[in-house]
C-alpha positions in Angstrom: 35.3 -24.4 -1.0 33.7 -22.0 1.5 30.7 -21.6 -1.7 30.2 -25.0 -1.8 29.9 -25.3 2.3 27.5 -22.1 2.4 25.3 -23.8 -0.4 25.3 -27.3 1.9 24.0 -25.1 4.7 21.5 -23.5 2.6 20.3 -26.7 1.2 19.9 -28.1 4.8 17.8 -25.4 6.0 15.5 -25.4 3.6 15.4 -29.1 3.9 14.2 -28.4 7.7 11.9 -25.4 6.7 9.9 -27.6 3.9 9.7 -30.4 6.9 8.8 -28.3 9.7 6.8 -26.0 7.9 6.3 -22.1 8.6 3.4 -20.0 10.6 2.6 -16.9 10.0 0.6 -14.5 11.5 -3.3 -14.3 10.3 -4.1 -11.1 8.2 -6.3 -8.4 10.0 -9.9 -8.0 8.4 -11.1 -4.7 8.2 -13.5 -2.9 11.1 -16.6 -2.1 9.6 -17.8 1.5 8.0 -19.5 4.2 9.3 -22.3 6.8 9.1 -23.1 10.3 10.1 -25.5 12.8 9.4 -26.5 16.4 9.9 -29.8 18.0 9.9 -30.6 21.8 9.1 -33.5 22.4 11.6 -34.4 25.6 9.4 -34.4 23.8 6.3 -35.1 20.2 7.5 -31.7 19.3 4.9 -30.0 16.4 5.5 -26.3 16.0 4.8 -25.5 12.2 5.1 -21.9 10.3 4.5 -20.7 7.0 5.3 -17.5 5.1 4.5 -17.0 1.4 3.7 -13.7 1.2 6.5 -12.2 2.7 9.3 -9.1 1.4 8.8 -7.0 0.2 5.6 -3.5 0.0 4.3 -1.3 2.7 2.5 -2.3 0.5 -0.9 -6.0 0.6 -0.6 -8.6 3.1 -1.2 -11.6 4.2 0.4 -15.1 4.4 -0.5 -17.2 7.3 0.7 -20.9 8.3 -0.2 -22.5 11.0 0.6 -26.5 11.6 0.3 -27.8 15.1 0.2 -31.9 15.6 0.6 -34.7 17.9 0.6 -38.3 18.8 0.6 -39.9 22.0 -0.9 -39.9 24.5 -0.9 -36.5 24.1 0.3 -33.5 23.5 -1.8 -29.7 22.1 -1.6 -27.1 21.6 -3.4 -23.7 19.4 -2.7 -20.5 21.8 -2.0 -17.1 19.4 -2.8 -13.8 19.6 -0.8 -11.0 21.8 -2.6 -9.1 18.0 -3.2 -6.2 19.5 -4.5 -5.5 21.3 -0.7 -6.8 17.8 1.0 -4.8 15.0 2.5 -6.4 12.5 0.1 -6.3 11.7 -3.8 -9.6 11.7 -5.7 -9.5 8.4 -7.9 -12.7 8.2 -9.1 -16.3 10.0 -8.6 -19.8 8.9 -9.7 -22.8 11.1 -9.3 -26.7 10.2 -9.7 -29.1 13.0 -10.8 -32.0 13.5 -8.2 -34.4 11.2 -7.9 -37.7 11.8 -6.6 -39.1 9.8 -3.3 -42.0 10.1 -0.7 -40.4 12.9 1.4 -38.6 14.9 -1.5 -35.6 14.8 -3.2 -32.6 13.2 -2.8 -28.9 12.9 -4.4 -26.0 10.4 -4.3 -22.3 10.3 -5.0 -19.6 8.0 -4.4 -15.9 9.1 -4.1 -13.2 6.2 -4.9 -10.1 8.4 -2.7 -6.9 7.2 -1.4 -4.3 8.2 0.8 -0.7 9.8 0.6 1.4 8.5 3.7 0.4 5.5 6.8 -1.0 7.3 9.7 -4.0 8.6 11.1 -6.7 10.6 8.7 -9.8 12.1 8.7 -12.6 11.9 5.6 -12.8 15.1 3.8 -15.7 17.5 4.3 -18.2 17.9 2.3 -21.1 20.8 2.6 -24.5 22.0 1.0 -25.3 25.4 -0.1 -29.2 25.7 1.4 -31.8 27.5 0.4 -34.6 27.3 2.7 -37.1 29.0 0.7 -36.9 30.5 -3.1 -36.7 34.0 -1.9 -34.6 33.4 1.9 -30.5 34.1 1.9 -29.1 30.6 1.1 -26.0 29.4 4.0 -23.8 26.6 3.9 -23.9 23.6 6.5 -20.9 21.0 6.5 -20.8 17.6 7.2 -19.0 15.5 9.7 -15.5 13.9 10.0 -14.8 10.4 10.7 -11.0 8.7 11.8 -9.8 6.8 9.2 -6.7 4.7 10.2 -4.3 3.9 7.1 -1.3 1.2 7.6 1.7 1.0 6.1 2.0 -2.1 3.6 5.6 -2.9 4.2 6.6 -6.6 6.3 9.1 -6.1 8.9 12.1 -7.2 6.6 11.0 -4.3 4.3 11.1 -1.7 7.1 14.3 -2.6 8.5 12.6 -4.2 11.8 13.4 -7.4 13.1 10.6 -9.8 13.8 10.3 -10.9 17.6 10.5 -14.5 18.1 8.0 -16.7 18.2 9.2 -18.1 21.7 11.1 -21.1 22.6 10.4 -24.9 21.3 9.9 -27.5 23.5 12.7 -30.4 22.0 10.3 -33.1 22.7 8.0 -31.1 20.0 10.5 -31.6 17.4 10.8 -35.3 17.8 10.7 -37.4 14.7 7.5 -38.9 13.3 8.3 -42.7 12.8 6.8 -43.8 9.2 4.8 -46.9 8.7 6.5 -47.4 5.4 10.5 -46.4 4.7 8.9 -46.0 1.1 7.6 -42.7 2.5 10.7 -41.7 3.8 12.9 -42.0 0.8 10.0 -40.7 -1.5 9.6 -37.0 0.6 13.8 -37.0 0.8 13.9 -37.1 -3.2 10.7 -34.2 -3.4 12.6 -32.2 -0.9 16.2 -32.4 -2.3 14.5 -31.1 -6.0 12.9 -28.5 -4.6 16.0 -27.4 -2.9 17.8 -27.8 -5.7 15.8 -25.2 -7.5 15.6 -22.8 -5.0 19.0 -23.0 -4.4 20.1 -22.8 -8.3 17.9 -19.6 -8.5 19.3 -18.2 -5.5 22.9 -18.9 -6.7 22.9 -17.9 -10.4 24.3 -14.9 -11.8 21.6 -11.6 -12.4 23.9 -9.2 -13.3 22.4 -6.9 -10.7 23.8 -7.4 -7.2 21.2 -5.0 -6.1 18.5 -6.9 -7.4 18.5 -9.9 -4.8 17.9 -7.6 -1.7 14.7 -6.1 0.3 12.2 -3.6 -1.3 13.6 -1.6 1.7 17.2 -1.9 1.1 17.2 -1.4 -3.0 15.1 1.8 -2.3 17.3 3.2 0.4 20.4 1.6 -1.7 19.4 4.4 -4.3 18.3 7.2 -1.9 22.0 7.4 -0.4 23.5 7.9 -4.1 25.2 4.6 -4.2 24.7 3.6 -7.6 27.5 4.0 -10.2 25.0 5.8 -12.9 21.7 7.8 -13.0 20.0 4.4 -15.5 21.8 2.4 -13.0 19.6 3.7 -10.2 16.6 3.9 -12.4 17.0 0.2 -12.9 16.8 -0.5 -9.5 14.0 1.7 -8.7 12.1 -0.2 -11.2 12.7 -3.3 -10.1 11.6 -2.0 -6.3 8.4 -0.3 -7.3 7.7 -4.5 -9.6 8.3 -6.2 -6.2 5.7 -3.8 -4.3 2.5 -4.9 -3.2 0.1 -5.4 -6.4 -2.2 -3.1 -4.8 0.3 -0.3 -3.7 2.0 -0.5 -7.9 -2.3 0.6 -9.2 -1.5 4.0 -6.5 -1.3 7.1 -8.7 2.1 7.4 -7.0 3.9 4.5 -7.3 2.2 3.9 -11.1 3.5 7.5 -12.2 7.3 6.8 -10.9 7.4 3.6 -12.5 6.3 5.6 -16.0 9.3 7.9 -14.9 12.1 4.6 -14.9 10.7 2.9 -18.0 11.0 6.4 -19.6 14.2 6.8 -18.6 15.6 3.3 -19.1 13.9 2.5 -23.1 14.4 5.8 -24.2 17.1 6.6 -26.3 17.1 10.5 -25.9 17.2 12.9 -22.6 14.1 12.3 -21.0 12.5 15.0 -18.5 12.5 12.5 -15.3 12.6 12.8 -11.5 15.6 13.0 -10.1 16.1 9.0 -8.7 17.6 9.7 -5.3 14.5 11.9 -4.9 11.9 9.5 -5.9 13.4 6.4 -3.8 13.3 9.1 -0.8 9.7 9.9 -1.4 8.8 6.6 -2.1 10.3 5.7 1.4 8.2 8.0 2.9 5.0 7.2 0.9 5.7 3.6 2.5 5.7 4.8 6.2 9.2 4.3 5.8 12.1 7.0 7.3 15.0 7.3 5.1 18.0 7.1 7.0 19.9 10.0 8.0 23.4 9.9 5.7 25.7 12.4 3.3 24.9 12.4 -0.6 28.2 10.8 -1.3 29.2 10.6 -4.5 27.9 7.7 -6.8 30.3 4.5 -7.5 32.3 5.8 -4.2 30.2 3.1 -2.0 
């Protein structure tokens, strides 16, 4: 009885969601790039690199070019940031051989990088090995940094905030809209009660994985605390967390490389070599800006 009551008061909320409708907040464009540049005075080398953004999410990445150039009889050439000791991934990299213009020579690359974790950054540094004439000492110079500001990609059900309310109604606002035609009436009733019907028959069937029908947030903390009964258990429902994430944040080198890890570990018949699952829905957590939540391992199937 009390299933059939909770499934009446489902049915009449979304009845007064599809006729009230739903605002939400508009998405934030990105600032614009920026440029900077350093000139050797010896040398008259310029170092020059500009980025596309100053500010993107956790699941985006960053474009960044950077333009070295020279006249005789000086010479340069680009020095690359150690990216295995840097804060950012290298994704891609293309480079253009020198070309030849009115005041010398000049050379372009683009760097495709992303970032680890939400938070403040700063672009990598690049530098140029100079050589101001054939037979002079060459020195390095080093370009330099701009703030990059990187957001986390989660909503505020994902990371276990609460949305503020929008504010109070005014009742005479919700007063109802007197139709010219009952026709109208009994036609958006009929639309309405078939698209509850629907939402509520996929909300009520069975899935066979209770874990399945919560938050990105919860599934992935759901594994971090060791509550699931079996290690293909918990890869399961890590791979059903990393399918519900952000299209953008599942093409990160990250996120792509666990989700290789629970396929692996769920289709293959053998003993795979696979990350720990606890340990990858904790990292994962804190890839998404997201602070796992203080608790004992307990011991899996006791929660």
């Amino acid at each position: 009885m009390s299933r059939v009551v909770s499934m009446m008061l489902l049915w009449a909320g979304l009845v007064a969601m599809l006729l009230m409708g739903c605002s939400r907040a508009p998405i934030q464009t990105p600032t614009d790039g920026l440029e900077t540049q350093i000139t050797d005075p010896q040398s008259g080398v310029i170092l020059r690199m500009s980025i596309d953004r100053t500010e993107i999410t956790a699941a985006d990445r960053l474009a960044l070019d950077i333009e070295l150039e020279w006249a005789l009889p000086a010479r340069a050439s680009l020095i690359e940031p150690d990216w295995s000791a840097s804060e950012w991934t290298l994704v891609e990299q293309h480079g253009e051989p020198a070309k030849l213009t009115d005041s010398g020579f000049v050379v372009r690359s683009t760097y495709l990088i992303e970032p680890f974790l939400p938070g403040p950054y700063t672009t990598p540094v690049f530098g140029a090995q100079v050589f101001p004439t054939p037979d002079a000492e060459p020195y390095p110079i080093e370009s330099m940094t701009m703030d990059v500001q990187v957001r986390s990609v989660l909503d505020d059900q994902n990371a276990g905030e609460l949305a503020p309310a929008n504010g109070l109604v005014d009742p005479t606002a919700l007063a109802p809209t007197r139709f010219q035609s009952t026709g109208w009436v009994y036609a958006l009733v009929v639309v309405v009660a078939g698209i509850a019907g629907v939402i509520i028959w996929k909300l009520t069937r069975s899935s066979g994985d209770g874990a399945r029908s919560s938050s990105v947030y919860a599934q992935l903390e759901h594994v971090a605390k060791g509550r699931e009964a079996s290690d293909t258990e918990a890869y399961n429902t890590l791979y059903h967390a990393f399918t519900r994430l952000d299209e953008r944040l599942q093409q990160t080198s990250e996120i792509r490389a666990m989700i290789e890890q629970c396929e692996r570990a769920r289709f293959s018949a053998g003993d795979v070599s696979t990350l720990d699952p606890q340990v990858m829905a904790r990292h994962t957590l804190e890839l998404l800006g997201v602070s796992p939540s203080t608790a004992p391992n307990t011991t899996r199937g006791a929660a």
